[in-house]
Gaussian input, Z-matrix of N, CA and C with variables (Angstrom, degrees):
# hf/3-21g

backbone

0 1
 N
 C     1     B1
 C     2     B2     1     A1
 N     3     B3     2     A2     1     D1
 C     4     B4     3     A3     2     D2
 C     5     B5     4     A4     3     D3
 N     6     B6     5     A5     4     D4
 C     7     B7     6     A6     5     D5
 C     8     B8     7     A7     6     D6
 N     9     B9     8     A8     7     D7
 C    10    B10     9     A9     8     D8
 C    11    B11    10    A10     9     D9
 N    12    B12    11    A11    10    D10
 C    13    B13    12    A12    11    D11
 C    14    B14    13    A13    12    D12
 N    15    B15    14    A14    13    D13
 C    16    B16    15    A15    14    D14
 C    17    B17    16    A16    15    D15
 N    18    B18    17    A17    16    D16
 C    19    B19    18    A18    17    D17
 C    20    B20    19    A19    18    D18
 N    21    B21    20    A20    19    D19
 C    22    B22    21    A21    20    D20
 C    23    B23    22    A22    21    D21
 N    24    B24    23    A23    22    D22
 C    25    B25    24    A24    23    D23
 C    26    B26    25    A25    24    D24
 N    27    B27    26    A26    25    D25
 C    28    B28    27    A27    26    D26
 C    29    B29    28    A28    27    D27
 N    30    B30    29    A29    28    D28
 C    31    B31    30    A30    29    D29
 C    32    B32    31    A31    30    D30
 N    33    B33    32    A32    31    D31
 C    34    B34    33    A33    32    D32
 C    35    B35    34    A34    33    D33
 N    36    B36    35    A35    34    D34
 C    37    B37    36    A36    35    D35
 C    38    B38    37    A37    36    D36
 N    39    B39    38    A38    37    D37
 C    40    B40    39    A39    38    D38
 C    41    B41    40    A40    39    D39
 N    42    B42    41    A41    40    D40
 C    43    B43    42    A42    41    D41
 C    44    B44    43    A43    42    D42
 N    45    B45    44    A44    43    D43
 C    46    B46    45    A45    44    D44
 C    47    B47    46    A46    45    D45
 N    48    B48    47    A47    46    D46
 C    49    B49    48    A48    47    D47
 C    50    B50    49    A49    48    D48
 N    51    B51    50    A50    49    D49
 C    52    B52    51    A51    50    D50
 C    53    B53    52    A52    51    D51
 N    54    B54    53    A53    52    D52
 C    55    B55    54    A54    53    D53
 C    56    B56    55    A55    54    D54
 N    57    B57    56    A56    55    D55
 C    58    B58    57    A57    56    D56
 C    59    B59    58    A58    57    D57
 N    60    B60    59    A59    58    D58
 C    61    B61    60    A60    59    D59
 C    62    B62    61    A61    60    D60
 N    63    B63    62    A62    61    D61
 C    64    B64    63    A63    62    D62
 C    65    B65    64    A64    63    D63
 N    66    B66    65    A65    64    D64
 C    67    B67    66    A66    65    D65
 C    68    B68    67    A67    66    D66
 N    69    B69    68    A68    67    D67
 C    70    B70    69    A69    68    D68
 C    71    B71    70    A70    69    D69
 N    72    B72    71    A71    70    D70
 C    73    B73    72    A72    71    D71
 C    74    B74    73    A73    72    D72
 N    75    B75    74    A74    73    D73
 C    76    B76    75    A75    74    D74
 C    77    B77    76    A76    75    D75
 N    78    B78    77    A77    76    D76
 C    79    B79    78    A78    77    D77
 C    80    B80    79    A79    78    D78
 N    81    B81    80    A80    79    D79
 C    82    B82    81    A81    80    D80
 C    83    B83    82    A82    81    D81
 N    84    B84    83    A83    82    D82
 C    85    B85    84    A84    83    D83
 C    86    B86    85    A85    84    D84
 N    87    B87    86    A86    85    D85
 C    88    B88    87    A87    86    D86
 C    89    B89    88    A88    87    D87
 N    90    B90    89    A89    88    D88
 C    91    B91    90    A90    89    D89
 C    92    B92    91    A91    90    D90
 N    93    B93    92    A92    91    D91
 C    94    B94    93    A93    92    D92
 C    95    B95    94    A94    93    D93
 N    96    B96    95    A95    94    D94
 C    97    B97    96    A96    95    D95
 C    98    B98    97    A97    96    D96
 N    99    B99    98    A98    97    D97
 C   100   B100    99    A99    98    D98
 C   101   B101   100   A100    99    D99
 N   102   B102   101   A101   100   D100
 C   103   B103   102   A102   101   D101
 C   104   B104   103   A103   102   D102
 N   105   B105   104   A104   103   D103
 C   106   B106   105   A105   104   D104
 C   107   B107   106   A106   105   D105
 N   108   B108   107   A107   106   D106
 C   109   B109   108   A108   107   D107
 C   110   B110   109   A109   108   D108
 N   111   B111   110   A110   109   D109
 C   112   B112   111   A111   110   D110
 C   113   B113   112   A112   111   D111
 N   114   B114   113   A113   112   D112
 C   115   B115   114   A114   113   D113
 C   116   B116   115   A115   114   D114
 N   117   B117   116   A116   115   D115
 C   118   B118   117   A117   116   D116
 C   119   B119   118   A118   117   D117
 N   120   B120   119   A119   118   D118
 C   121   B121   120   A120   119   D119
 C   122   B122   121   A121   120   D120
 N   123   B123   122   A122   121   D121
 C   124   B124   123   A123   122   D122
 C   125   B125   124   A124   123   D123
 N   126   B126   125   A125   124   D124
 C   127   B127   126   A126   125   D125
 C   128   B128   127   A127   126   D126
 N   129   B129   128   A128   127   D127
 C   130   B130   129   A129   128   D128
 C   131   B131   130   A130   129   D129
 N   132   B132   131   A131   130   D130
 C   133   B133   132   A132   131   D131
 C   134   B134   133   A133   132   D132
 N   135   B135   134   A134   133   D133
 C   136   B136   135   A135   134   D134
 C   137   B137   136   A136   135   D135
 N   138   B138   137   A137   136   D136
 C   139   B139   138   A138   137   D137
 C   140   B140   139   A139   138   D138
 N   141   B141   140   A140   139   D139
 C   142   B142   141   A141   140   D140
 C   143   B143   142   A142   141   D141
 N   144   B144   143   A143   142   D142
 C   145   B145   144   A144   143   D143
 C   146   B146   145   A145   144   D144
 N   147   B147   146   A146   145   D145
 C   148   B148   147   A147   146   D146
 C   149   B149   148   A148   147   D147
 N   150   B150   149   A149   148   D148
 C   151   B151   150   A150   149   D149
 C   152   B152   151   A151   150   D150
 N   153   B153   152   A152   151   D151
 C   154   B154   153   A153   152   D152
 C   155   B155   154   A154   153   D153
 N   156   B156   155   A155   154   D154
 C   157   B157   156   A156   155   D155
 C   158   B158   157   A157   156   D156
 N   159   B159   158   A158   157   D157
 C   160   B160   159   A159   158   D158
 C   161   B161   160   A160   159   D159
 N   162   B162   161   A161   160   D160
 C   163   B163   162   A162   161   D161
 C   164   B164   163   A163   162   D162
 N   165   B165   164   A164   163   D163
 C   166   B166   165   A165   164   D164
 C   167   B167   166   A166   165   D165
 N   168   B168   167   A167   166   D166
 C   169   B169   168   A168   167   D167
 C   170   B170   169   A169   168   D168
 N   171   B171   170   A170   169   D169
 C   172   B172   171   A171   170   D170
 C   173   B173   172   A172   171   D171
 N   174   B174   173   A173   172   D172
 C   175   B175   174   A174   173   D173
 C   176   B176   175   A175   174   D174
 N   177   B177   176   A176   175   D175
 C   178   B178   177   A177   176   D176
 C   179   B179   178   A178   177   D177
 N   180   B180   179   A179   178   D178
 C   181   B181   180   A180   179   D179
 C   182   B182   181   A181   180   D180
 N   183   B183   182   A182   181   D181
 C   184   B184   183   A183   182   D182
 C   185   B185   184   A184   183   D183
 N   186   B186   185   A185   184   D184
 C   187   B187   186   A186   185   D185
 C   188   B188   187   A187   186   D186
 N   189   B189   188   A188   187   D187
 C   190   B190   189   A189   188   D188
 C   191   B191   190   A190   189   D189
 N   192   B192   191   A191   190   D190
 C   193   B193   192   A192   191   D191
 C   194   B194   193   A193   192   D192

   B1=1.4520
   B2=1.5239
   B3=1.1908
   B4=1.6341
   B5=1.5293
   B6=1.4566
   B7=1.5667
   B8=1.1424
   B9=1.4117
   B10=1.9626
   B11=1.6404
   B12=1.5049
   B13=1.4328
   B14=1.6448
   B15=1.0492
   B16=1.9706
   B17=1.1840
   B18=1.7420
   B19=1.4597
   B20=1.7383
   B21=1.5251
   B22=1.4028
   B23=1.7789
   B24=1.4535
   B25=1.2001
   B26=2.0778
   B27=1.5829
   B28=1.7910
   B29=1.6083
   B30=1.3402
   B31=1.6115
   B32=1.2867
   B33=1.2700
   B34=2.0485
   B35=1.5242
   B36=1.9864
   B37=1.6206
   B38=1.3931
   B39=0.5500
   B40=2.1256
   B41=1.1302
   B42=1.2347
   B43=0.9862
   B44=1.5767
   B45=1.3750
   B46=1.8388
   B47=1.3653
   B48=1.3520
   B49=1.6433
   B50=1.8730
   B51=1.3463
   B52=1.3987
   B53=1.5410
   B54=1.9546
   B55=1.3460
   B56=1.9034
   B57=1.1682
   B58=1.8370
   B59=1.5319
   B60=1.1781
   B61=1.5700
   B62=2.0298
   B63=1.4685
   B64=1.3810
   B65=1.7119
   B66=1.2426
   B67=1.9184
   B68=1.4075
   B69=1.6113
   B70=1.3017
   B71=1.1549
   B72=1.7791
   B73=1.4771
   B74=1.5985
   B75=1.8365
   B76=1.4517
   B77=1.7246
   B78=1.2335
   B79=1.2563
   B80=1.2647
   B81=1.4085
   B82=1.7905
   B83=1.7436
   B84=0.9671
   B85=1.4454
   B86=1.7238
   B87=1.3481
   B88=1.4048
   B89=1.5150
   B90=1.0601
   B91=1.4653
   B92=1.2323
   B93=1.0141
   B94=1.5418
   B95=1.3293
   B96=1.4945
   B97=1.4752
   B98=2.0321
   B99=0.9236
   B100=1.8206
   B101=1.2353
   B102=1.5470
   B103=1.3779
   B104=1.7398
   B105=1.3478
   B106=1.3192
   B107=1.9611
   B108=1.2121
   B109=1.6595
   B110=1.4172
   B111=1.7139
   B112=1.3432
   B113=1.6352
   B114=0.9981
   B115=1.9227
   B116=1.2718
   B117=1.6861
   B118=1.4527
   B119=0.9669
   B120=1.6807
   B121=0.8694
   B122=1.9613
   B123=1.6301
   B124=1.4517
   B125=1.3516
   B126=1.4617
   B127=1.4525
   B128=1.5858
   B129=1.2415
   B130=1.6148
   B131=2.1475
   B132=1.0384
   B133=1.2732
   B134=1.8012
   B135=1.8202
   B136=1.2959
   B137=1.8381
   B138=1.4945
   B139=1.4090
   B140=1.5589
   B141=1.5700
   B142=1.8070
   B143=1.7598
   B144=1.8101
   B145=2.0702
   B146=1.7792
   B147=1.2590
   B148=1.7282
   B149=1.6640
   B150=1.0516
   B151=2.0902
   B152=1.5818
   B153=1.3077
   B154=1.4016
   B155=1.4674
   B156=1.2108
   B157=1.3325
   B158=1.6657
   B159=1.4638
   B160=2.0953
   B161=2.1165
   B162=1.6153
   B163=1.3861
   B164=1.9915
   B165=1.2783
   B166=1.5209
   B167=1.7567
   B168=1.1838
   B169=1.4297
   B170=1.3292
   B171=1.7750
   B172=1.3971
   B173=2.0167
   B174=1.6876
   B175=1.0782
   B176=1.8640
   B177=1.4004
   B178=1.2466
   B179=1.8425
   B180=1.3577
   B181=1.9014
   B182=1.7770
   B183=1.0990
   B184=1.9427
   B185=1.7954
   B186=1.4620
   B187=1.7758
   B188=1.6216
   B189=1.3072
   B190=1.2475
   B191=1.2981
   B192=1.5686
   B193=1.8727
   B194=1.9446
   A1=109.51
   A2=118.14
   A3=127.34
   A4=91.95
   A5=86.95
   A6=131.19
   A7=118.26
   A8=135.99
   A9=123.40
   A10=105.52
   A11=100.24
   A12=90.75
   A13=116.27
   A14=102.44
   A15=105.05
   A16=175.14
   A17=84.81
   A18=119.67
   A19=87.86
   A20=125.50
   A21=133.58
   A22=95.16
   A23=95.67
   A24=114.15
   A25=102.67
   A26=106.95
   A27=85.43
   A28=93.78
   A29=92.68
   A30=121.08
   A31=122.49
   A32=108.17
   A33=99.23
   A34=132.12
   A35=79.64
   A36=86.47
   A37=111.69
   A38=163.69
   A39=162.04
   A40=113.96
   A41=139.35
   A42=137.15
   A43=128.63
   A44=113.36
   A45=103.39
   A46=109.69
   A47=103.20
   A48=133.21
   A49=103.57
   A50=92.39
   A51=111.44
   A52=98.91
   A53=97.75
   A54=89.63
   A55=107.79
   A56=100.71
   A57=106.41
   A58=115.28
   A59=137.12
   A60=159.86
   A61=90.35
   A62=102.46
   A63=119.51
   A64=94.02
   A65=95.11
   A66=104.07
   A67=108.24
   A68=130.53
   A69=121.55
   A70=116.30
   A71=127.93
   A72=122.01
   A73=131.52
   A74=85.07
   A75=109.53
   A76=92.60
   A77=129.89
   A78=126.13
   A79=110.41
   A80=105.28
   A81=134.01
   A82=83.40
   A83=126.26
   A84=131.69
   A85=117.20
   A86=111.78
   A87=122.19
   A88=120.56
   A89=115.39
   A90=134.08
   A91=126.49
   A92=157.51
   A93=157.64
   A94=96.03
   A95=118.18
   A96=135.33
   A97=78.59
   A98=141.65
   A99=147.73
   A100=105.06
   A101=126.79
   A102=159.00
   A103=89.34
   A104=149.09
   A105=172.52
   A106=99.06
   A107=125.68
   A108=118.78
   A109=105.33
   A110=90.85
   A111=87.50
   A112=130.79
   A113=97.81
   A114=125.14
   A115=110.41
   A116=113.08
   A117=122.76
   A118=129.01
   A119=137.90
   A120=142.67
   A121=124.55
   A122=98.94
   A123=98.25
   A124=121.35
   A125=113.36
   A126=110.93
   A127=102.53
   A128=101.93
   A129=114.98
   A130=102.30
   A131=95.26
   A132=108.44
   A133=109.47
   A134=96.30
   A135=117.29
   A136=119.37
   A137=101.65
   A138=98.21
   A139=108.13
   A140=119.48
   A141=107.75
   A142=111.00
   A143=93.62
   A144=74.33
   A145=75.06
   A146=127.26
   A147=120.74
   A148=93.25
   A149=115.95
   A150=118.88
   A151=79.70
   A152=149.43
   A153=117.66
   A154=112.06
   A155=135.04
   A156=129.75
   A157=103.49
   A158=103.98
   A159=101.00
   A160=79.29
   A161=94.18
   A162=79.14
   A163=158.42
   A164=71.56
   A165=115.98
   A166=109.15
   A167=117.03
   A168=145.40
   A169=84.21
   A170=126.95
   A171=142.10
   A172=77.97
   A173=123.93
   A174=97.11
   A175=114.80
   A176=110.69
   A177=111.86
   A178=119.14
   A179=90.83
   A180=91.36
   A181=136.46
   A182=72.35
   A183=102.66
   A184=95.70
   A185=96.23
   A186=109.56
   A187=90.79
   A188=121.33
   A189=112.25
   A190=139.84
   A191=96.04
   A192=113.40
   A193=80.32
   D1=136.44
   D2=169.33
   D3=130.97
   D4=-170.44
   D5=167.38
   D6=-71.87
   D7=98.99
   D8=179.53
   D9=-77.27
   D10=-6.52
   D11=-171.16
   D12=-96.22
   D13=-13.33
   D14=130.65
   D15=-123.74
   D16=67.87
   D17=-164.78
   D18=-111.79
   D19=156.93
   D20=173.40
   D21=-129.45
   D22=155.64
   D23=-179.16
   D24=-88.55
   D25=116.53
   D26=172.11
   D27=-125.37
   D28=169.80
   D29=-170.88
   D30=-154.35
   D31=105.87
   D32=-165.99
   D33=55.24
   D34=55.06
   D35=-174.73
   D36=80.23
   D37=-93.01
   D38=119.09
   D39=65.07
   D40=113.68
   D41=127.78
   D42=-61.70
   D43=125.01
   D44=162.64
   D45=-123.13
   D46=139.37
   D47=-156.02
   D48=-107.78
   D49=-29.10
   D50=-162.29
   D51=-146.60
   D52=174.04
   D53=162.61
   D54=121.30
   D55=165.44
   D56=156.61
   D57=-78.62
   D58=-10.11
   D59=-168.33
   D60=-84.22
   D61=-70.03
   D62=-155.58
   D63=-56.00
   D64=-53.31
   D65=-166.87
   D66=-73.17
   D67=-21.02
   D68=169.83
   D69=-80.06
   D70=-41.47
   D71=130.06
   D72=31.56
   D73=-98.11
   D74=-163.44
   D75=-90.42
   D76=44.94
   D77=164.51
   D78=-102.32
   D79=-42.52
   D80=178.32
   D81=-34.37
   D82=-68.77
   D83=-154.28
   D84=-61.95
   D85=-32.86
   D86=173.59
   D87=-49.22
   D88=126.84
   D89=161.50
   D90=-42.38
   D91=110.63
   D92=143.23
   D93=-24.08
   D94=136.38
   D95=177.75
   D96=-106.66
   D97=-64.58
   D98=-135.28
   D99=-87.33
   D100=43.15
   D101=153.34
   D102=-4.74
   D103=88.05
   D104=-147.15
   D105=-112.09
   D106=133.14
   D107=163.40
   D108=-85.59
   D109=178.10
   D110=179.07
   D111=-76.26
   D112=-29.72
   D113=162.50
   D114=-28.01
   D115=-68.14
   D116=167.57
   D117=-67.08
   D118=-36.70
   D119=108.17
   D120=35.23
   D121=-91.40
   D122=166.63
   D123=-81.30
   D124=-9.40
   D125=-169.30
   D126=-75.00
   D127=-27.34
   D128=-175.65
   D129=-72.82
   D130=-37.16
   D131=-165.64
   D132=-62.37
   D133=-65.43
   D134=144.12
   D135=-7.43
   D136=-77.26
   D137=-164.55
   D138=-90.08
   D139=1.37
   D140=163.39
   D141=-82.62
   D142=1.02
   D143=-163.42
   D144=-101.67
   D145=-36.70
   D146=174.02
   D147=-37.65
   D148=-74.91
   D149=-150.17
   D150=-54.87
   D151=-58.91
   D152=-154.79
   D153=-96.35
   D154=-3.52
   D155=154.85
   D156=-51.30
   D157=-36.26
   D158=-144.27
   D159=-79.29
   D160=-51.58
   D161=167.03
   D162=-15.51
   D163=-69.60
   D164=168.87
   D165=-49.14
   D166=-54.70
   D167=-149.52
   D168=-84.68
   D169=-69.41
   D170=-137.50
   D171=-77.47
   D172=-49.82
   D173=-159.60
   D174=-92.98
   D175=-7.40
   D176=151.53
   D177=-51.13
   D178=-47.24
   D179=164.95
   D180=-53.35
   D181=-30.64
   D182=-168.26
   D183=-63.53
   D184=-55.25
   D185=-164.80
   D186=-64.02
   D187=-64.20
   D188=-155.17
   D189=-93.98
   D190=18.05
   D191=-169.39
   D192=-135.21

């Protein structure tokens, strides 16, 4: 509930008011326009946890052969 648009991003004590800080921030808050199903969804999901298992595997291989 509220306003996000007056909330500030801080960091080490800091406030930012402004800035590349402020606008990466208030991105957190943006909506997805590319409305995705659920199908694609896991299929997408599916093949990022495949690439870092195969990853994983290829560089566990690497070290020990």
């Amino acid at each position: 509930d509220g306003n996000y648009m007056t909330l500030y991003p801080i960091k080490d004590d800091m406030v930012y008011k402004s800035g590349k800080e402020r606008e990466a921030f208030l991105k957190l808050f943006e909506v997805r326009k590319d409305n995705i199903g659920l199908i694609e969804l896991d299929q997408a999901v599916q093949q990022e946890i495949a690439q870092k298992i195969s990853l994983g595997i290829e560089g566990y291989i690497n070290t020990k052969f």
